[in-house]
Backbone as CSV, one residue per row, in Angstrom:
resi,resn,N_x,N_y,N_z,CA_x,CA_y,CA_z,C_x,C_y,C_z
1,UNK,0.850,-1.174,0.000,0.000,0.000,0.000,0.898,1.240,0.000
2,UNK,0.379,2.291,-0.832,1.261,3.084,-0.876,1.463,4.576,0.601
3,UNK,2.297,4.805,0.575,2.661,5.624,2.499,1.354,6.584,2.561
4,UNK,1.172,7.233,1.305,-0.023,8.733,1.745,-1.701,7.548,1.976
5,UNK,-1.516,6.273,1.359,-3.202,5.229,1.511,-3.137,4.859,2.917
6,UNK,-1.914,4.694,3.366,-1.914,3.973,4.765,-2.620,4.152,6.020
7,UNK,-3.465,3.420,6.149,-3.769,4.197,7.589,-3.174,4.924,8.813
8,UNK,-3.215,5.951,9.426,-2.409,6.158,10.779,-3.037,6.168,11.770
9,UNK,-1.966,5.179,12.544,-2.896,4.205,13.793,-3.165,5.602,14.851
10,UNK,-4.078,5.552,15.640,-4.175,5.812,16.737,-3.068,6.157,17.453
11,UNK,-3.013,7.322,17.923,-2.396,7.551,18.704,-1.688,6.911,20.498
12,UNK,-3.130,7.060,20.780,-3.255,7.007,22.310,-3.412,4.951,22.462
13,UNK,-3.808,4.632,21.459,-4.349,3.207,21.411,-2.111,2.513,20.837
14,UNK,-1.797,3.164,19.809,-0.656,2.769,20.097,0.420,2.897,21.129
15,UNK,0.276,3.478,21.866,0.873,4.009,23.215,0.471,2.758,24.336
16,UNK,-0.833,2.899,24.151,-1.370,1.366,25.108,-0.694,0.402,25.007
17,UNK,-0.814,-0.559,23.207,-0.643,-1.230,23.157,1.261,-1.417,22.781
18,UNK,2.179,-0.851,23.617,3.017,-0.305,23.341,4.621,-0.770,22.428
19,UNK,3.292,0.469,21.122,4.070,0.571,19.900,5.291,1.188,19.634
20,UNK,5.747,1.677,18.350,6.940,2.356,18.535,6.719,4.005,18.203
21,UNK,6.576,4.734,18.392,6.020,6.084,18.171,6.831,6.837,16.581
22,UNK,7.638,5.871,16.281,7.676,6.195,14.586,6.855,5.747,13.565
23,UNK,6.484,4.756,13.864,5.767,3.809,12.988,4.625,3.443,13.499
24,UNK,4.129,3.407,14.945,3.324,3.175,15.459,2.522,1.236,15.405
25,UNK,3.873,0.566,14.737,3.525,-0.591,14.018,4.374,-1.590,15.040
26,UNK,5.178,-1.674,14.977,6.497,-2.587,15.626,6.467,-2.338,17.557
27,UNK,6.149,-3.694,17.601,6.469,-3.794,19.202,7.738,-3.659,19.624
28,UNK,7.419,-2.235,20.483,9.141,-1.787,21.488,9.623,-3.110,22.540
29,UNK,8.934,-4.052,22.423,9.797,-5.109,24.032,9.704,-6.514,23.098
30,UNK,11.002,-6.894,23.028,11.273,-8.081,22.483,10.340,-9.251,23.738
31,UNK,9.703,-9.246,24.554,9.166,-10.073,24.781,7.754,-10.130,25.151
32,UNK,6.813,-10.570,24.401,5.289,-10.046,24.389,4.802,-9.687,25.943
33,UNK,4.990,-10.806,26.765,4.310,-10.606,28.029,5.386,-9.475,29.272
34,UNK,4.567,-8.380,29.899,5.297,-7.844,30.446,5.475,-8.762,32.052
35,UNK,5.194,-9.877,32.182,5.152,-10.744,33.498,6.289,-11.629,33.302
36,UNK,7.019,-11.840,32.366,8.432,-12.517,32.377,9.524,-11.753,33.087
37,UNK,9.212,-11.595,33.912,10.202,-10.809,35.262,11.536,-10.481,34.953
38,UNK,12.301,-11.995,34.413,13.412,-11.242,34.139,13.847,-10.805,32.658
39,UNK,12.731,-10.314,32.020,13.341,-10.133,30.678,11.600,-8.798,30.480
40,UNK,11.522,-8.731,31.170,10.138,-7.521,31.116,10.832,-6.149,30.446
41,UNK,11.689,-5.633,30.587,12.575,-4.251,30.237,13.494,-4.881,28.918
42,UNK,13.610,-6.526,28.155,14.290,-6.433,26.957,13.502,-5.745,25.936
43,UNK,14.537,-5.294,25.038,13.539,-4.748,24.007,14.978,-4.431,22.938
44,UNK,14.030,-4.842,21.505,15.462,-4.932,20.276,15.754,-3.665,20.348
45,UNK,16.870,-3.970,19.417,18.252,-2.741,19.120,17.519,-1.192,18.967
46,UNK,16.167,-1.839,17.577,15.512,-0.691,17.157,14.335,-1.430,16.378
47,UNK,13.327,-0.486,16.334,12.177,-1.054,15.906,12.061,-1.857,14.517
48,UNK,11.432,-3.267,14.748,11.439,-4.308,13.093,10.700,-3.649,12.492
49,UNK,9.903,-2.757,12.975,9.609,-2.000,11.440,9.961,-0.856,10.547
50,UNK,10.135,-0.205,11.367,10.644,1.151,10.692,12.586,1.281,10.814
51,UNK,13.035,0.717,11.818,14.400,0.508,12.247,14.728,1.881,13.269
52,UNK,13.578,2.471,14.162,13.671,3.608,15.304,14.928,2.721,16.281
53,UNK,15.448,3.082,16.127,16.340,2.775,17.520,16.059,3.428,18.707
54,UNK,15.759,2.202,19.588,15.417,2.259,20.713,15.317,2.795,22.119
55,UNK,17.163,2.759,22.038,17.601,3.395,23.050,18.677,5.143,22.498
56,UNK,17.994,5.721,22.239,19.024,6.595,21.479,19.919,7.126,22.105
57,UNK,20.454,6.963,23.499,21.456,7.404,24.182,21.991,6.324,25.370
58,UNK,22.851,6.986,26.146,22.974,5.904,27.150,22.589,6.356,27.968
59,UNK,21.848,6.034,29.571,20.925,6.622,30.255,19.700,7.198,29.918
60,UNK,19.475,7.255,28.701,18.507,7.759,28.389,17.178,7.538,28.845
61,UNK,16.622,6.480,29.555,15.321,5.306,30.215,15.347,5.941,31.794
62,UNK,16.437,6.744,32.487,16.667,7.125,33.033,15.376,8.361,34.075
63,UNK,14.944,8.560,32.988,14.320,9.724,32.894,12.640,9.048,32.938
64,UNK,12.553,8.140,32.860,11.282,7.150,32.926,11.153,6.783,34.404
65,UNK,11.420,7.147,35.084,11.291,7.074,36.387,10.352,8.001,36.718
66,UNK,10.563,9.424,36.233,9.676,10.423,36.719,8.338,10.112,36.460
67,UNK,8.209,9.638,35.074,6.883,9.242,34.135,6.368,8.133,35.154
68,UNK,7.240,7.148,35.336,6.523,6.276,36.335,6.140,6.820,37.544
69,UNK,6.800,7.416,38.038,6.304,8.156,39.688,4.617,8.764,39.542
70,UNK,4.716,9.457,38.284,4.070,10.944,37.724,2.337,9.508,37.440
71,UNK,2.574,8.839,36.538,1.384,8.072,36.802,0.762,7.135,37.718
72,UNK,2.201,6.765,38.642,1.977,5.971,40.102,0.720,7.000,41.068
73,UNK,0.966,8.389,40.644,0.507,9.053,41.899,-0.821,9.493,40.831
74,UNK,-1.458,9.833,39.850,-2.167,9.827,39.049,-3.255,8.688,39.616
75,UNK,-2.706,7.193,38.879,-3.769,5.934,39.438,-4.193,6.074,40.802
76,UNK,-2.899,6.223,41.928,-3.792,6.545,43.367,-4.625,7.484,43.509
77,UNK,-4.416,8.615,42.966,-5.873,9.833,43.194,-6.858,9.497,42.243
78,UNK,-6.790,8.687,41.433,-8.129,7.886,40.488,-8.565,6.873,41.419
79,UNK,-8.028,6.046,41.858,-8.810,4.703,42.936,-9.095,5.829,44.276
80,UNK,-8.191,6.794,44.675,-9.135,7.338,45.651,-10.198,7.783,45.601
81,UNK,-10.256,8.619,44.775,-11.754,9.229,43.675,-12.553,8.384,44.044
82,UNK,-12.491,7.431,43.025,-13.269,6.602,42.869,-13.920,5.448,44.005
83,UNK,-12.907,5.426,44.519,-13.261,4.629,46.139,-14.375,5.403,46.807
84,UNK,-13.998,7.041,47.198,-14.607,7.759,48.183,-16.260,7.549,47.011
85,UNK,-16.384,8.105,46.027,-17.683,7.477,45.047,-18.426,6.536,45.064
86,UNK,-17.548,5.125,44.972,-18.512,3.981,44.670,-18.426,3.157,46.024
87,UNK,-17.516,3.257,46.759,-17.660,2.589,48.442,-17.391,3.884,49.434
88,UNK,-17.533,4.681,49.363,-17.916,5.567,50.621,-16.510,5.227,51.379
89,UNK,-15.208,5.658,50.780,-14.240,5.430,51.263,-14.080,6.319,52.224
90,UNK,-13.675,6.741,53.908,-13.640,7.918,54.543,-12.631,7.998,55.498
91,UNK,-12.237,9.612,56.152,-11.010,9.262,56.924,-11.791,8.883,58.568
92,UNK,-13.012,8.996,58.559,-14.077,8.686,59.596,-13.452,7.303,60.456
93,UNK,-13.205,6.307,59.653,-13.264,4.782,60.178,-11.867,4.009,59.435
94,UNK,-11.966,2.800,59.496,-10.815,2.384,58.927,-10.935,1.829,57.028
95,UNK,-11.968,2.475,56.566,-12.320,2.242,55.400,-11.115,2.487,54.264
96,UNK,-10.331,4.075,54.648,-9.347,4.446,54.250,-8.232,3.606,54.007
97,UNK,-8.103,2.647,55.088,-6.622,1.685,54.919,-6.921,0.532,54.550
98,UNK,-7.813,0.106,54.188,-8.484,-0.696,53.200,-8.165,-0.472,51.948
99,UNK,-8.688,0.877,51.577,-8.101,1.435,49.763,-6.796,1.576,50.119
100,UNK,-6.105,2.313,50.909,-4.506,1.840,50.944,-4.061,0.626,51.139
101,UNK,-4.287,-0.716,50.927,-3.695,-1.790,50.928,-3.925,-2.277,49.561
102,UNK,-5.684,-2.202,49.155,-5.982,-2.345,48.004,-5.410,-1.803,46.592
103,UNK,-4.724,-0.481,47.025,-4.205,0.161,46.360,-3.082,0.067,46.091
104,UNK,-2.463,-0.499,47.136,-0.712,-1.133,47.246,-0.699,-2.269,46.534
105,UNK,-1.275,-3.504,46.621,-1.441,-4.739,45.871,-1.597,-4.271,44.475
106,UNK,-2.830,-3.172,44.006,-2.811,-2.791,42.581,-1.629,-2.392,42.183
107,UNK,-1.062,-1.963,42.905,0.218,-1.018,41.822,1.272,-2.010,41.861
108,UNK,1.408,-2.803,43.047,2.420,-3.563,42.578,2.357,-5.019,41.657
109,UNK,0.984,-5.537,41.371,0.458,-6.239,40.409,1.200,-5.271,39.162
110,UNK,0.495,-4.390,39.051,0.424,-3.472,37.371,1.791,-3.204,37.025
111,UNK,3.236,-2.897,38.332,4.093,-2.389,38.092,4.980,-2.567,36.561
112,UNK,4.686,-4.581,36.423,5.522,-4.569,35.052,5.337,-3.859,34.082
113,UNK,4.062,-3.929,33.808,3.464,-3.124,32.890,3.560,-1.673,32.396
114,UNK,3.570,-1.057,33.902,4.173,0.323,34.031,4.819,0.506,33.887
115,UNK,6.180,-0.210,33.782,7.475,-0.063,33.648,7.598,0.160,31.884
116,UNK,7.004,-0.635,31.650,7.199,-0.598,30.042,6.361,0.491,29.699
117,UNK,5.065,0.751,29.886,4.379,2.121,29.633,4.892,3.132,30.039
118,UNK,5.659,3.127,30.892,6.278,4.651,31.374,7.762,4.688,30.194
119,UNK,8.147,3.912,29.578,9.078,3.458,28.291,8.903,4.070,27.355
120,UNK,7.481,3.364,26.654,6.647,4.030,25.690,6.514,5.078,25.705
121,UNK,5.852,5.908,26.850,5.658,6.900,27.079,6.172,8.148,27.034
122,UNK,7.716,7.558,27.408,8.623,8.576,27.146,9.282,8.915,25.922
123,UNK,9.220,7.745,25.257,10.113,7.685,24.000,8.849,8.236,22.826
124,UNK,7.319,8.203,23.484,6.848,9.358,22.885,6.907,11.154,22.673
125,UNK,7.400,10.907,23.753,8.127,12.573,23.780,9.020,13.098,22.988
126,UNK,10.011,12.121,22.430,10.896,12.517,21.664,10.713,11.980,20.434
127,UNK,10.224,10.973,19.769,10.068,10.436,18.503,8.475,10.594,17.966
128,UNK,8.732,11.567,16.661,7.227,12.127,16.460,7.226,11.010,15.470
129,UNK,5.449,10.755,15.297,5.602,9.737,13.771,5.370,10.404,12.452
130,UNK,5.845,9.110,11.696,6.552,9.411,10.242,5.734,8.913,9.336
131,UNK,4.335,9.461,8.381,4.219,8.890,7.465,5.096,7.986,6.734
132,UNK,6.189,8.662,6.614,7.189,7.967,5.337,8.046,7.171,5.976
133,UNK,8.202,6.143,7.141,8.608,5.746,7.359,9.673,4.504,6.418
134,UNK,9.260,4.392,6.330,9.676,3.059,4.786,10.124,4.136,3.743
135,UNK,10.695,4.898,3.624,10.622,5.677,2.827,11.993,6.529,3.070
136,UNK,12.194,6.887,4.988,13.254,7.930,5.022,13.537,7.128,6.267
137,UNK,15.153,7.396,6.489,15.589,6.564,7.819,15.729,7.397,8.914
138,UNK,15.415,6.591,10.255,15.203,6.938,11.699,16.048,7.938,11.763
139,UNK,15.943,8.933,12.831,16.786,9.660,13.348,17.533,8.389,14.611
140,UNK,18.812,8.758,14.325,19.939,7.977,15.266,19.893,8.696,17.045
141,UNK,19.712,10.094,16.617,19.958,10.520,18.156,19.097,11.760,18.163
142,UNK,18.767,13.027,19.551,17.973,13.572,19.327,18.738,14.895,19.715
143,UNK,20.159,14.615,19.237,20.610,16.548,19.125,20.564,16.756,17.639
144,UNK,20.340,18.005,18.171,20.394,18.991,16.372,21.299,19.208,15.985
C-alpha cells in the first residue's frame, strides 16, 4: 500500500498497546508478556519495522522514572476518587486503609506493565511519527 493510503494508527491506542512512536507498528519489548520478570525491560536494538532505535542514548530510560512516579501518583488519586464514590471510602473509620492496601497490591500487580508504559511513554516525547517511514531513515539521536 502506498505511504499517503496507509492508515495512521491511533495515537493514544498505540501508546497502550506499546508501539513504537515512529511507525506506530512494531512492538518496542522483544518479549510479548510484560510478566516474564526477568526479561520484562528487553527490548530490540531498534524497531522491526521502521528501524527507530530504541535506546538513542545511554541513560537515556533514566528519565522514565519520573513518568513512572508521575502516573503511580495519578492511578492513586483515580482509585481514591473513585473509592470515596462507589464505596464511601472515609477518613471517619478504617475504610481508608483498606483502599490503601488495596491500592498497594494494585500497583504492585500493574508495576511490570508500568514499567514498560512509562518506556513508551517517554520515548513518545521525543520520537514524532513518520508517514514515510519506509521511505526515510530513523533519526539515530535527538541533538540537532
Amino acid at each position: 500500500m502506498p505511504n499517503s493510503k496507509r492508515p495512521r494508527p491511533n495515537y493514544f491506542w498505540s501508546m497502550l498497546t506499546l508501539k513504537c512512536p515512529r511507525c506506530r507498528r512494531g512492538g518496542m519489548f522483544s518479549n510479548h508478556s510484560a510478566y516474564n520478570l526477568k526479561h520484562t525491560l528487553d527490548m530490540p536494538e531498534s524497531c522491526p519495522v521502521c528501524g527507530q532505535k530504541m535506546e538513542p542514548e545511554v541513560g537515556f530510560w533514566y528519565g522514565t522514572g519520573y513518568v513512572s512516579y508521575a502516573l503511580t501518583v495519578a492511578i492513586s488519586v483515580a482509585t481514591f476518587i473513585g473509592s470515596i464514590i462507589l464505596f464511601h471510602v472515609t477518613f471517619m473509620d478504617n475504610s481508608v486503609l483498606w483502599w490503601l492496601g488495596i491500592n498497594s497490591v494494585f500497583l504492585i500487580l500493574i508495576q511490570p506493565w508500568l514499567m514498560r508504559f512509562s518506556r513508551t511513554m517517554y520515548l513518545y516525547f521525543f520520537v514524532r511519527y513518520d508517514a514515510d517511514y519506509d521511505a526515510k531513515e530513523a533519526r539515530k539521536d535527538f541533538h540537532h
